[in-house]
N, C-alpha and C positions, 0 to 999 in steps of 0.2 A: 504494500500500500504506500502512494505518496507519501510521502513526511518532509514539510519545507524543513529547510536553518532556520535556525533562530538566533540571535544575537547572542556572543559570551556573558556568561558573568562579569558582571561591571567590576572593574578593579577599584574604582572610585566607591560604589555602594558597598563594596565589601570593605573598604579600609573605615569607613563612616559606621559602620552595621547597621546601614539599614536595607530594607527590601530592595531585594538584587533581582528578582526574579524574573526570568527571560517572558518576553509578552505571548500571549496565547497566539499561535500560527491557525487561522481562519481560511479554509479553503472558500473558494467563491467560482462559479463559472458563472460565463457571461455567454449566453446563447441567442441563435435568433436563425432566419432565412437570410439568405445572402443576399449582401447591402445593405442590412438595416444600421448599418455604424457600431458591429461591435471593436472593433478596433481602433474606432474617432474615440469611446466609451473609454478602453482601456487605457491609451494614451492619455487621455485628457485627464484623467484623474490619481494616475500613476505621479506617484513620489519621485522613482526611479525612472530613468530611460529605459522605454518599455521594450520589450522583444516581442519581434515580429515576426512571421514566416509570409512575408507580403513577397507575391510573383507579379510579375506583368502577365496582363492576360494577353494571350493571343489567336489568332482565326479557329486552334483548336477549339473553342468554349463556344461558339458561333452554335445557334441550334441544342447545347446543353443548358451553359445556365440563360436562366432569366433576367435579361435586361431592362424589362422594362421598369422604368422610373430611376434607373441608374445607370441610365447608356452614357452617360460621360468615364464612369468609374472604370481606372487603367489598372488596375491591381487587385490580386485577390490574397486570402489569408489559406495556405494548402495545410496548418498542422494545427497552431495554434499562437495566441497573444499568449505574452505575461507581463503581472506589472504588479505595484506592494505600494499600500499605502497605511499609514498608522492611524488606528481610530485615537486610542490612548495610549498611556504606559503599560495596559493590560493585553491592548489586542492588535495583530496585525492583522490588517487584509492582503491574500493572495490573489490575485485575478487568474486568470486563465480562459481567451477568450476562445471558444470554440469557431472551426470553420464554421459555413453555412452552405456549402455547396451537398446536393445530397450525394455523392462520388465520396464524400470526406465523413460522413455518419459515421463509418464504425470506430472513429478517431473518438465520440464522444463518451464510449462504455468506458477508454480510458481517463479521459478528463475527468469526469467523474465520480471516481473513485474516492471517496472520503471528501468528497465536497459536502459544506455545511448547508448549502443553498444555492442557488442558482438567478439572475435575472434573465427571463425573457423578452427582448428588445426587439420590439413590433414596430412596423412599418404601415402607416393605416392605409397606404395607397395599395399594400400586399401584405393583405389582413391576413389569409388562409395560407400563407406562408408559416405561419406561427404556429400550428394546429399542432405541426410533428415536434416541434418543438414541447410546448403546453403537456402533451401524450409521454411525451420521452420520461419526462421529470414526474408525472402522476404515477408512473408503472413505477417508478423505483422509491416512489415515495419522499423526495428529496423538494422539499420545501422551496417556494419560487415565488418572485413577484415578478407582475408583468409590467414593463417600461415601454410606452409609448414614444418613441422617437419623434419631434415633430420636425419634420421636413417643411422646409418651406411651401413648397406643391401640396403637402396634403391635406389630407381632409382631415380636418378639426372633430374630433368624435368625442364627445365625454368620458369619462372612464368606465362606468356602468355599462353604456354603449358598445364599448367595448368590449369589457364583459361578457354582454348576453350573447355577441359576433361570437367569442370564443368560448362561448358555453365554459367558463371559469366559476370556480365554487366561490361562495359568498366572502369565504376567510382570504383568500388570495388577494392581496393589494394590487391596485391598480393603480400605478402613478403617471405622469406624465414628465417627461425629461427634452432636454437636447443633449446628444452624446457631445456635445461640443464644449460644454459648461461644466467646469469641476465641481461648482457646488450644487448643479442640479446632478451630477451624478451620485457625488457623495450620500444625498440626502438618497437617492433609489440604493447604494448600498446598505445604509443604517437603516433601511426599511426592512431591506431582505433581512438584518443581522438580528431585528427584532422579532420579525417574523418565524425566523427558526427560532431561536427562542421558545416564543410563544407555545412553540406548536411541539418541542421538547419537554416543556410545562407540563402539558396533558396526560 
């Protein structure tokens, strides 16, 4: 099973005696259909200079993926994002952004693996894009909020709206974000970190 680093013990905390203790390692994926900005999401809110598995696409993908409403976009993600960002002194966040191409699915049984949660990053102009997504995470039981990307082009839908489009259960949050903004992503991960929580409570 995955297990990030974590930070040594402080040599500083230990010469003081006070609480040294390395921060909780929080796994997270970030999923979605291809295009929806999970790798705008992961960089943008990434502490660290994020890693990327970004290709150029070329004539090969012509007739596989789906362009539409991202026919500008020159590059794709073939493995996965990663990127770390600290909530507090108690907890890191791990990102790990999964492809979107369905050729790249069986990439995600690995990802994951000891993930605490998951966001789903919806695209409202390619709603039904998210379904497999939405399905992946309910069969394995891995706790998820869904993030609304808004694009400039699209359709402005409520969260409910949303919702009832992706037939999502009542407890599932529905937020609205731009992958582009670090604090509107931040805020969609301390959603998900509450959310697993919550749902560990039980």
């Amino acid at each position: 099973m995955w297990e990030p680093a974590v930070p040594a013990r402080s040599a500083r905390g230990a010469a003081q005696g006070g609480d040294d203790r390395a921060p909780v390692p929080v796994k997270l994926v970030v999923a979605g259909g291809f295009g929806v900005g999970k790798t705008t999401m992961v960089g943008a809110v990434s502490e660290i200079p994020p890693l990327t598995t970004e290709e150029e696409m070329t004539v090969a993908s012509e007739g596989v993926d789906d362009l539409r409403g991202v026919d500008r976009k020159e590059t794709t993600t073939v493995a996965l994002d990663f990127g770390r960002i600290t909530i507090s002194d108690e907890v890191v966040l791990y990102l790990f952004g999964a492809p979107g191409q369905n050729r790249f699915w069986p990439l995600w049984n690995d990802l994951a693996l000891g993930a605490v949660g998951a966001v789903v990053l919806v695209d409202t102009r390619k709603l039904h894009e998210a379904f497999a997504s939405v399905d992946f995470f309910e069969r394995r039981s891995i706790p998820f909020v869904v993030a609304v990307n808004v694009f400039d082009d699209g359709y402005r839908y409520e969260p409910e709206e949303v919702r009832d489009a992706l037939v999502v259960p009542s407890e599932v949050p529905i937020v609205i974000c731009d992958a582009r903004d670090r604090e509107l992503c931040k805020q969609v991960l301390l959603t998900l970190v509450r959310h697993a929580l919550d749902r560990t409570a039980v």
